[in-house]
KEKE-3310 file (N, C-alpha, C; in steps of 0.2 Angstrom, whole numbers, plus 5000, padded with zeros to 4 digits):
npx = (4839:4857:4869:4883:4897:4914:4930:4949:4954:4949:4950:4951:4947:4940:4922:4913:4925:4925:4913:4910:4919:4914:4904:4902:4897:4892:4896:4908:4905:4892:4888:4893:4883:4871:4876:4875:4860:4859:4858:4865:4873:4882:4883:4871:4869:4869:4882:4895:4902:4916:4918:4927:4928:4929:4938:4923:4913:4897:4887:4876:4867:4853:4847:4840:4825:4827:4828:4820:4827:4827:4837:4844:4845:4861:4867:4882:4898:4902:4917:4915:4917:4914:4896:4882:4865:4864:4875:4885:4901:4913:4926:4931:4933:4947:4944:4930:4914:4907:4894:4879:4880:4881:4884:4888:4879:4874:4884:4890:4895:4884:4872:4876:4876:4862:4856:4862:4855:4843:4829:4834:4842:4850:4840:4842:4851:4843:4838:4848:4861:4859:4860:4873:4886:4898:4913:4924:4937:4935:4947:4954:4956:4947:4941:4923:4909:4892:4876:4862:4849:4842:4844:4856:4863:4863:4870:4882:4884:4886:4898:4906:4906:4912:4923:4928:4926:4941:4950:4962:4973:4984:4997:5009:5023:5029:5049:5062:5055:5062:5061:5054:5041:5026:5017:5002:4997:4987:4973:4963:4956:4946:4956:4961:4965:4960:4947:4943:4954:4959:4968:4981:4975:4975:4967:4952:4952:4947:4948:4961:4970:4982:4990:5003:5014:5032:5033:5040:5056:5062:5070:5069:5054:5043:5033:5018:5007:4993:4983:4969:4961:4953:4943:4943:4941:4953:4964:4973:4980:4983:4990:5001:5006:5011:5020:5031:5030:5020:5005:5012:5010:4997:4994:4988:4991:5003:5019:5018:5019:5018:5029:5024:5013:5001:4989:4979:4981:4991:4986:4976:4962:4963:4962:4950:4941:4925:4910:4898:4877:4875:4885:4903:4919:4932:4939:4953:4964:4957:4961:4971:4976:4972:4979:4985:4979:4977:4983:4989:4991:4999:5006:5012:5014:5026:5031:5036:5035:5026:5010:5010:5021:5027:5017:5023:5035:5033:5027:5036:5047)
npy = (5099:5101:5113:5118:5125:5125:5130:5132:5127:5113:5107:5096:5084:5069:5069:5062:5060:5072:5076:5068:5074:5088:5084:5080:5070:5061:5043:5038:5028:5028:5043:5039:5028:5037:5045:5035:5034:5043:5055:5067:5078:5090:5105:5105:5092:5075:5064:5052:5042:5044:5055:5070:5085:5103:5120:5134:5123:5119:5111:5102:5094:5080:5075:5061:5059:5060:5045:5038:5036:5021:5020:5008:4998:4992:4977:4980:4980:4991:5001:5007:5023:5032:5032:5038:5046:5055:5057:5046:5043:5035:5026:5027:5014:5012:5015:5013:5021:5035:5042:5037:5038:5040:5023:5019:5011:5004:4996:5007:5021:5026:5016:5005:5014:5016:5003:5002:5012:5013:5022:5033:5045:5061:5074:5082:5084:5076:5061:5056:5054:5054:5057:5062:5075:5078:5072:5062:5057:5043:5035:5038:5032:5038:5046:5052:5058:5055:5061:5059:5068:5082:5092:5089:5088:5103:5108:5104:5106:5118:5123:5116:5128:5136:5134:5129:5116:5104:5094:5083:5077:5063:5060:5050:5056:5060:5062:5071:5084:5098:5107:5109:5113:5120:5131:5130:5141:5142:5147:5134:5125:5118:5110:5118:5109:5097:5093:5086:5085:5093:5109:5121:5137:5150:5162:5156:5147:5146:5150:5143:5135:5125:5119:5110:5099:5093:5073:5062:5058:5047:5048:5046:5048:5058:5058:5066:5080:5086:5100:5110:5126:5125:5117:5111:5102:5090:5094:5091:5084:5092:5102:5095:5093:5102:5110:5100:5090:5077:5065:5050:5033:5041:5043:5053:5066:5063:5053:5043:5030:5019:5015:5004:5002:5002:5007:5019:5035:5037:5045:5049:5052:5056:5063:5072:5084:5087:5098:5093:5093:5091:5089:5094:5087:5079:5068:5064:5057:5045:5039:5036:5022:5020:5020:5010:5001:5007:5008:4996:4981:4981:4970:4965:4974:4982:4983:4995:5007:5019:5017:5024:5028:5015:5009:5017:5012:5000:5000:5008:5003)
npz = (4895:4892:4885:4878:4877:4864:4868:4867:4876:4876:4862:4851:4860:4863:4861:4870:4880:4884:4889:4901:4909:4910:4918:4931:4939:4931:4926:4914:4906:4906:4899:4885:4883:4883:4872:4862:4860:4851:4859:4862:4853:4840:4835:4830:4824:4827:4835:4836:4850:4849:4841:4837:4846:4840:4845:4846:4845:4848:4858:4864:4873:4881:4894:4900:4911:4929:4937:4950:4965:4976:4990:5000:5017:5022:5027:5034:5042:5055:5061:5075:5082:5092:5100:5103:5108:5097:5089:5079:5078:5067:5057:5044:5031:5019:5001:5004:4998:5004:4999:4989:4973:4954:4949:4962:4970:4978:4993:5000:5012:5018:5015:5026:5037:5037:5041:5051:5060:5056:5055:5062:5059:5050:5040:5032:5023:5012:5002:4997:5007:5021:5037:5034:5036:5032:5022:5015:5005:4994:4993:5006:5022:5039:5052:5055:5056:5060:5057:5070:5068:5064:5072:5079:5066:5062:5071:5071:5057:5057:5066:5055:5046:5053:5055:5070:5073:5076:5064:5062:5049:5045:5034:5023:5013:4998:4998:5008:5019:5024:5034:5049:5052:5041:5031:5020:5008:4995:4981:4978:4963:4949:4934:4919:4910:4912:4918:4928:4939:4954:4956:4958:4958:4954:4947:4945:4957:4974:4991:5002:5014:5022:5035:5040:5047:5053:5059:5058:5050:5035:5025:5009:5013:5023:5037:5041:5050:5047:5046:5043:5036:5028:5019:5004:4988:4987:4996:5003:4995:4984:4989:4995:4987:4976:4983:4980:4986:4985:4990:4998:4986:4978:4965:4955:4959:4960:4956:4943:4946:4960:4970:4980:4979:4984:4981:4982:4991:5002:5017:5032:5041:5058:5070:5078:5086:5091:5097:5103:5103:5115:5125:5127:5121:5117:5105:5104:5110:5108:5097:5091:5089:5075:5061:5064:5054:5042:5030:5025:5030:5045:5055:5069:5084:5090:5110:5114:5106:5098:5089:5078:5073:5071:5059:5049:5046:5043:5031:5022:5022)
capx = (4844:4862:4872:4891:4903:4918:4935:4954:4957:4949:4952:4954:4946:4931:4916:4913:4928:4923:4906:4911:4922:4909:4895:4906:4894:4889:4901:4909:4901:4882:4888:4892:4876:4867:4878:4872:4855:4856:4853:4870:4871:4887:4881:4866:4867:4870:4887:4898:4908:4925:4919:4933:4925:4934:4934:4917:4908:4889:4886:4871:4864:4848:4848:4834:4825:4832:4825:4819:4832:4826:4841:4844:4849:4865:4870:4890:4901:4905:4920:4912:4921:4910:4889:4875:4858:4863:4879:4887:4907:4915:4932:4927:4937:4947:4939:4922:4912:4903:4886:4878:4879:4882:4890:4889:4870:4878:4891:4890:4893:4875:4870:4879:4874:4855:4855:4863:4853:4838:4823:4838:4847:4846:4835:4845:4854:4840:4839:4854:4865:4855:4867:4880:4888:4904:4915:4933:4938:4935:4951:4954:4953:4946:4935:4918:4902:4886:4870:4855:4845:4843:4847:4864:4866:4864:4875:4889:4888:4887:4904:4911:4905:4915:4928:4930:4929:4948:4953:4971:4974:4991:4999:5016:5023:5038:5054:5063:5053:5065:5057:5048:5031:5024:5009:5003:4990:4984:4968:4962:4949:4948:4961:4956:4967:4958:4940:4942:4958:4961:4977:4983:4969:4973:4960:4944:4951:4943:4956:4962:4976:4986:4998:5008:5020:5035:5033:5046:5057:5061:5075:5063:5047:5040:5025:5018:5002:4992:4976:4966:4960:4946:4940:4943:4942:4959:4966:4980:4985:4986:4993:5008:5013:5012:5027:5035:5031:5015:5007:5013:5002:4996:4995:4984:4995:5010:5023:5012:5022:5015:5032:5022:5007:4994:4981:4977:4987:4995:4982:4969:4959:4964:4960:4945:4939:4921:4907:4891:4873:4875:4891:4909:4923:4937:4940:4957:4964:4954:4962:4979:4976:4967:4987:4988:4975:4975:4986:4991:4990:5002:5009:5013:5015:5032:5027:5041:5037:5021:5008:5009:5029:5027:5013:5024:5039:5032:5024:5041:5054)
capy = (5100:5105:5117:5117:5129:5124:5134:5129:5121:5105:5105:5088:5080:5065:5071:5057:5064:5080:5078:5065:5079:5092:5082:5075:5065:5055:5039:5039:5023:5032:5045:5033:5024:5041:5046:5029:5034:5050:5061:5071:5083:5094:5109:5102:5084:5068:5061:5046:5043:5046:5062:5075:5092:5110:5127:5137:5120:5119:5104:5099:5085:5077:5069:5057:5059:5057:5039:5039:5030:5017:5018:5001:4996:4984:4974:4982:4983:4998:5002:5010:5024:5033:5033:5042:5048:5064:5055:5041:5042:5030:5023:5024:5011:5013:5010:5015:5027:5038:5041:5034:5044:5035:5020:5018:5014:4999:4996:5016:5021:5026:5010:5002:5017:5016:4998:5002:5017:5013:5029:5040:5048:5068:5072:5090:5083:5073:5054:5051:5059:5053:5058:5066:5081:5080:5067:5062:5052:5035:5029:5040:5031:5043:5048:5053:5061:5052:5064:5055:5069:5086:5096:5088:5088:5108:5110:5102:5109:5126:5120:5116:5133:5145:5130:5126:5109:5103:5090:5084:5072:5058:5057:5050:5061:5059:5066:5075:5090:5101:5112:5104:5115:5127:5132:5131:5145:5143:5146:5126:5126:5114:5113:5121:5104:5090:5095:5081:5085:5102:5112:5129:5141:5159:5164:5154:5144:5146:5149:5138:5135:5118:5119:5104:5096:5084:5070:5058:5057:5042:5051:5046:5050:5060:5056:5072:5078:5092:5103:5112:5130:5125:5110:5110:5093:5085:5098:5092:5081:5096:5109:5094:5089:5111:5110:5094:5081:5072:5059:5042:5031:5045:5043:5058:5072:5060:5051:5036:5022:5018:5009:5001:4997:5005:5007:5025:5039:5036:5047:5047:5058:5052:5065:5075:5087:5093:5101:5088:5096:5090:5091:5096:5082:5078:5063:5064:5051:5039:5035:5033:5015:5017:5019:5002:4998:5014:5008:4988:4976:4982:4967:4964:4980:4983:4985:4999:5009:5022:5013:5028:5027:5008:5009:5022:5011:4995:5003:5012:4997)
capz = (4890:4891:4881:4882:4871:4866:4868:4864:4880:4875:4854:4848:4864:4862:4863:4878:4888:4887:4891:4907:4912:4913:4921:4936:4943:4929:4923:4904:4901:4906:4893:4879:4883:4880:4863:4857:4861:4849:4864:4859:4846:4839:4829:4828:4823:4833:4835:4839:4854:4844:4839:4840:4847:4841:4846:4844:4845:4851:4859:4866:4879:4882:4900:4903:4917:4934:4941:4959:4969:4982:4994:5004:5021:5019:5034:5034:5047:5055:5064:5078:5087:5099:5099:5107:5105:5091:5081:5078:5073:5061:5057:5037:5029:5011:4995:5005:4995:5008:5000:4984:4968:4949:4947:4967:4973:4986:4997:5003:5021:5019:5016:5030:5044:5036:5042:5059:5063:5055:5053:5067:5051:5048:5034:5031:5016:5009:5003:4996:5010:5028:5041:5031:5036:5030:5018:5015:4998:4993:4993:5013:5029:5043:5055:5050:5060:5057:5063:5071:5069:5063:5077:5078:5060:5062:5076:5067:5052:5057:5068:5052:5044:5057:5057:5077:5072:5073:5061:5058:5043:5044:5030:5021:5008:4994:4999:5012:5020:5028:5039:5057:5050:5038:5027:5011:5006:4987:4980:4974:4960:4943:4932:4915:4905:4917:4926:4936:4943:4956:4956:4961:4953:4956:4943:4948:4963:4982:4996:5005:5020:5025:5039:5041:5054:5050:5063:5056:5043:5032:5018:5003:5014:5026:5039:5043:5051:5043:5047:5041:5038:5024:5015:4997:4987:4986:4997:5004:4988:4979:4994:4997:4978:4973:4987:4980:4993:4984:4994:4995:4983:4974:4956:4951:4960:4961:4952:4941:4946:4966:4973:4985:4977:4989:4977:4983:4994:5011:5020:5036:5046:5064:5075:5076:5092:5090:5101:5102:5103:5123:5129:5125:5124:5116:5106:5101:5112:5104:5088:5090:5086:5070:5060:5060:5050:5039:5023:5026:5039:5048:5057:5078:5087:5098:5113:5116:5099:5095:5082:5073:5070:5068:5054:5042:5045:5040:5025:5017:5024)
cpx = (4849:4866:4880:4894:4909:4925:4942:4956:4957:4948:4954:4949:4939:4926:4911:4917:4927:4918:4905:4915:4919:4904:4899:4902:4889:4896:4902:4907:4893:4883:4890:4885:4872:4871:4876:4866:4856:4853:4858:4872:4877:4884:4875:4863:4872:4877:4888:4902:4913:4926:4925:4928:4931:4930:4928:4913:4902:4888:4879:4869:4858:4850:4842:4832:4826:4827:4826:4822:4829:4833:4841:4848:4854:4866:4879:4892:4903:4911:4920:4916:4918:4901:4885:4869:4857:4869:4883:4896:4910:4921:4929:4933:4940:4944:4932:4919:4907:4898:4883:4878:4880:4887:4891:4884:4871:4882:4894:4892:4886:4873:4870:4875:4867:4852:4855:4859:4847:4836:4829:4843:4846:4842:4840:4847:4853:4841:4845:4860:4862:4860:4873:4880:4894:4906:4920:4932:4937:4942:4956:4951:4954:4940:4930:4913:4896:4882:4865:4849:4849:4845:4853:4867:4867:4868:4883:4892:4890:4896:4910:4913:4912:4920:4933:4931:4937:4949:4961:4970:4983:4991:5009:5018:5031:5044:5056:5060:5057:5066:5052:5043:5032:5020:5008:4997:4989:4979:4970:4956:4951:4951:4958:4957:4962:4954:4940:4949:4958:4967:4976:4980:4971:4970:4956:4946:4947:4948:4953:4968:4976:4991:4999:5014:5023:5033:5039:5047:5060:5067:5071:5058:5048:5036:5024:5008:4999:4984:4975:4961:4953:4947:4939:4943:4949:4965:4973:4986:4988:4991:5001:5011:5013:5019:5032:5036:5023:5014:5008:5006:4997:4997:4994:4989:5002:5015:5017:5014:5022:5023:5030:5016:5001:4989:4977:4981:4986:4992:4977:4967:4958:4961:4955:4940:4931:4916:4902:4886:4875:4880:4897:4914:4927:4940:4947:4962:4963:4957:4969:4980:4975:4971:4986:4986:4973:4977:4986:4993:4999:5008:5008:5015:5020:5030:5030:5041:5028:5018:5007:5015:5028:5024:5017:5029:5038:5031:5031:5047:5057)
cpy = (5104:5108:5118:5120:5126:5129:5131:5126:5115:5103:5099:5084:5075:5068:5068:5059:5069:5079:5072:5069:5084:5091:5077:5069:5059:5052:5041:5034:5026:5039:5044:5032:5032:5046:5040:5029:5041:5056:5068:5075:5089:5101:5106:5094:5080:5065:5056:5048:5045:5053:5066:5082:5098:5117:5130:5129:5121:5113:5104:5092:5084:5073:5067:5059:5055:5049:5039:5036:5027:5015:5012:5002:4994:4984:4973:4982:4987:4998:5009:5016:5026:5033:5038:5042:5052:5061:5050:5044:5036:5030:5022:5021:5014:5008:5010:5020:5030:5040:5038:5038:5037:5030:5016:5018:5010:4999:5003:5015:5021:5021:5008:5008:5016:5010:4999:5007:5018:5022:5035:5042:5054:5068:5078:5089:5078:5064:5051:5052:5059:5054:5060:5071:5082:5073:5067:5057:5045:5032:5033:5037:5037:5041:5052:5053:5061:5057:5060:5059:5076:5092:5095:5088:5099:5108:5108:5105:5118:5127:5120:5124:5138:5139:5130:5121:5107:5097:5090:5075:5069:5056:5053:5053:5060:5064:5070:5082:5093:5103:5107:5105:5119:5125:5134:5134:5149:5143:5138:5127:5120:5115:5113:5114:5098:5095:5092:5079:5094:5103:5119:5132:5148:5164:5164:5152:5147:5146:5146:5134:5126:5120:5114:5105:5089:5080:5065:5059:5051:5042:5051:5049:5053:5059:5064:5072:5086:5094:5110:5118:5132:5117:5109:5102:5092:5089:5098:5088:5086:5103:5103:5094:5095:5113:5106:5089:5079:5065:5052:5039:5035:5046:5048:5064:5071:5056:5045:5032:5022:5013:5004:4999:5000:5006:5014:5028:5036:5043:5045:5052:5052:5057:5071:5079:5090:5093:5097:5094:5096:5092:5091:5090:5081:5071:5061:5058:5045:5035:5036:5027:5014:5018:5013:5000:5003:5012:4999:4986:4978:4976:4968:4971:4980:4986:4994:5007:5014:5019:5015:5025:5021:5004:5011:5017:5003:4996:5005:5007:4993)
cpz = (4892:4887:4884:4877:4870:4864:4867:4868:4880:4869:4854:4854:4860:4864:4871:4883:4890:4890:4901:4913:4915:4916:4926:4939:4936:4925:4914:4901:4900:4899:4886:4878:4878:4872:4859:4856:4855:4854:4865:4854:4845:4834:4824:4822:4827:4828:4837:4845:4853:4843:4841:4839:4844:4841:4842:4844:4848:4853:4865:4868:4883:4884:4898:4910:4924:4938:4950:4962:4975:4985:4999:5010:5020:5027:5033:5041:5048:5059:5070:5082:5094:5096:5103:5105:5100:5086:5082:5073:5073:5060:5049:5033:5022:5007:4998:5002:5001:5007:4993:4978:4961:4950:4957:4969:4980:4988:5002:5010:5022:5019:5022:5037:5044:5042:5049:5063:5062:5055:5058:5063:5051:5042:5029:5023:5010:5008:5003:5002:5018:5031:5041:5033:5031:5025:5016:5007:5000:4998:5002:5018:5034:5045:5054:5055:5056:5060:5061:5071:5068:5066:5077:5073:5060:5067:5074:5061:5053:5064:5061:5047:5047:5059:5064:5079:5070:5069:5060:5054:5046:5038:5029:5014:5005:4998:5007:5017:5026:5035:5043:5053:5043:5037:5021:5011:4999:4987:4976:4969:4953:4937:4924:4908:4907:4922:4930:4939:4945:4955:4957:4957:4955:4953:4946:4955:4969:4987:5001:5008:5021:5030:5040:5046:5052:5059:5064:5053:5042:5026:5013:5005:5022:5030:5043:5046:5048:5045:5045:5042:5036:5021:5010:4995:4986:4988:5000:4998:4986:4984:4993:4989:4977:4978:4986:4984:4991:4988:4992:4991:4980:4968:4954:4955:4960:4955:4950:4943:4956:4967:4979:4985:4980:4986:4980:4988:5003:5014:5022:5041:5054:5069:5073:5086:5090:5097:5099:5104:5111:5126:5125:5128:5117:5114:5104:5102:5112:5099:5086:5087:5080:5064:5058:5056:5043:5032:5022:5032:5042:5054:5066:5081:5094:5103:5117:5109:5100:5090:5076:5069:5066:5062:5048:5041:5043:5034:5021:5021:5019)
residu = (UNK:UNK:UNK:UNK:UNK:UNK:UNK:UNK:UNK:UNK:UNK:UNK:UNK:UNK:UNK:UNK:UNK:UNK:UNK:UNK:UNK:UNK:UNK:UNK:UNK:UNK:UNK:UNK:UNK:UNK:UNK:UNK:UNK:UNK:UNK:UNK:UNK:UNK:UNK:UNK:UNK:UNK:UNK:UNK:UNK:UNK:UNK:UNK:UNK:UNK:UNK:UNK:UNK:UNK:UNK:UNK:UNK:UNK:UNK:UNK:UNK:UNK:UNK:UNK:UNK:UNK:UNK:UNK:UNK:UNK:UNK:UNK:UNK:UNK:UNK:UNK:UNK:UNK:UNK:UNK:UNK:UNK:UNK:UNK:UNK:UNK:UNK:UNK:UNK:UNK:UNK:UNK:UNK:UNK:UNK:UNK:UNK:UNK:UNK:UNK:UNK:UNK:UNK:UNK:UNK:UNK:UNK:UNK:UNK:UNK:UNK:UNK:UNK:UNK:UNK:UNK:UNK:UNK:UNK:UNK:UNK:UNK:UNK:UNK:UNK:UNK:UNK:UNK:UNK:UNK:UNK:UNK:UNK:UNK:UNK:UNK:UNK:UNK:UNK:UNK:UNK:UNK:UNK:UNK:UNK:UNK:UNK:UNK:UNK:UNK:UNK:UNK:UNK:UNK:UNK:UNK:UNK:UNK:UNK:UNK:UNK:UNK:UNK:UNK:UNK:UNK:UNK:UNK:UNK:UNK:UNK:UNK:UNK:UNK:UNK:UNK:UNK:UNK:UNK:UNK:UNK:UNK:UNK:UNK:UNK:UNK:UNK:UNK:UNK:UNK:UNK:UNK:UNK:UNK:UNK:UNK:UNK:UNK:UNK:UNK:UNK:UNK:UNK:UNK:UNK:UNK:UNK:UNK:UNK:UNK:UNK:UNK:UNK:UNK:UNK:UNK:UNK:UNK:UNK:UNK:UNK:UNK:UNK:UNK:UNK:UNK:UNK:UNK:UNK:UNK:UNK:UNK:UNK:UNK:UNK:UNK:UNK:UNK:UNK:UNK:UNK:UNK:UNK:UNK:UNK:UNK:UNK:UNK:UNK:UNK:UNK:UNK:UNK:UNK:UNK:UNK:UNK:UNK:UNK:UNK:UNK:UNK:UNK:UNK:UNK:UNK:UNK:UNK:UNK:UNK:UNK:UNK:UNK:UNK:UNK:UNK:UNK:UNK:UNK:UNK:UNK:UNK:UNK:UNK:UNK:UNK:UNK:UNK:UNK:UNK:UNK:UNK:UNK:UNK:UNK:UNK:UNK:UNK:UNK:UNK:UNK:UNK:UNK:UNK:UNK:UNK:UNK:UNK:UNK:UNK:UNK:UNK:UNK:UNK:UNK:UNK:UNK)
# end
């Protein structure tokens, strides 16, 4: 049983949005279902979805119990970057959800590495989450560090703990950015209108650094490369739009009209340096190629041109 107050932030709202709101990890159809079921209750009696909640309500929610998940192999393809004995890194495509939660039980990277790597998974982060350390958005292509095994899952993550692991993100971003570099250092936390969107919190947020570097500019856009001081969710959507350069394709921090369609933001995590359980190397020369492939097909590659340049300028042409 959960218990939820309500205060004047969310006055008027449906009792369905509020409560898909509060409960991130479950869809707003699975909380219908369970308002239809009478398993939702305002002030001590059962509502409709439609309900409208106001301040001082009482609201109360009867989960069901949680159902054991049989996670499944799937035979995906992966785009392999490097292997070994301890991790496996990935080129995680967009529109890839990285582990299973509601609403998402197939098609997962998990799934797909399960298959590939069979019983050599860590266990550290449980079923749903075999070889997970770390995770970038759905709708972000990046590189991504599979562990085959506990040891290596601990050596990574305590890497990412005391942040020695380098990460740099490519993105393209609205407008002009003046300045070669800077840094953006806001607390990120949820915002008190919209729970399932972050923005600048200097109340509750968690702090949180971006430095950024223009790479090209474009007049309208930007291609910049951006790293990372902490690991907040949607941490450079909301670090570049709170400066006014929201990224390309970015509805939710950005302007709502995508002039180019992209179906999620113009960001990727291309470069990535970290220390193996075994040896120390560097793969960062790796993934210069993987631009091309990051937003839309990008076309023939001049052979006289970077495939980074080449990628942003067919993109915003």
């Amino acid at each position: 049983m959960k218990e939820f107050s309500i205060d004047r932030n969310t006055e008027g709202q449906r009792i369905d949005r509020y409560l898909s709101d509060e409960l991130e990890d479950r869809s707003r159809s699975y909380i219908q279902k369970i308002i239809g079921d009478q398993s939702v209750c305002v002030n001590g009696k059962a509502v409709k979805a439609n309900f409208k909640i106001h301040t001082g309500d009482a609201v109360m929610i009867e989960l069901p119990d949680p159902v054991i998940l049989d996670i499944q192999p799937e035979n995906i393809p992966l785009d392999i970057l490097y292997e070994d004995q301890d991790i496996l890194i990935i080129n995680k495509p967009k529109d890839m959800v990285v582990h299973p939660a509601p609403g998402h039980y197939t098609g997962t990277l998990v799934n797909a590495v399960m298959y590939h790597c069979g019983e050599d998974l860590s266990t550290i982060n449980g079923v749903l989450r075999p070889g997970i350390v770390h995770r970038i958005d759905k709708d972000t292509t990046g590189v991504l560090v599979i562990c085959k095994n506990d040891r290596a899952h601990r050596a990574i993550a305590e890497q990412l703990s005391v942040h020695s692991i380098t990460r740099a993100y490519y993105a393209i971003v609205y407008n002009n950015i003046k300045e070669d570099e800077g840094t953006v250092d806001a607390p990120i936390g949820r915002m008190d209108a919209d729970r399932k969107k972050m923005g600048i919190n200097h109340k509750n947020g968690r702090h949180a650094v971006t430095h950024y570097r223009v790479l090209e500019r474009f007049g309208k856009y930007t291609y910049i490369e951006c790293r990372l001081e902490t690991g907040r969710t949607h941490q450079i959507r909301v670090h570049m739009a709170s400066i006014g350069h929201p990224l390309l394709g970015d509805t939710v921090y950005g302007p709502s009209k995508d002039p180019f369609k992209l179906e999620g933001q113009a960001q990727s995590c291309l470069d990535l340096s970290i220390r193996p359980p075994v040896s120390m190397w560097n793969l960062n020369h790796r993934f210069r190629h993987i631009l091309q492939h990051c937003w839309t097909d990008c076309g023939s590659q001049p052979a006289d041109k970077d495939p980074t340049v080449h990628a942003v300028q067919y993109v915003i042409k």
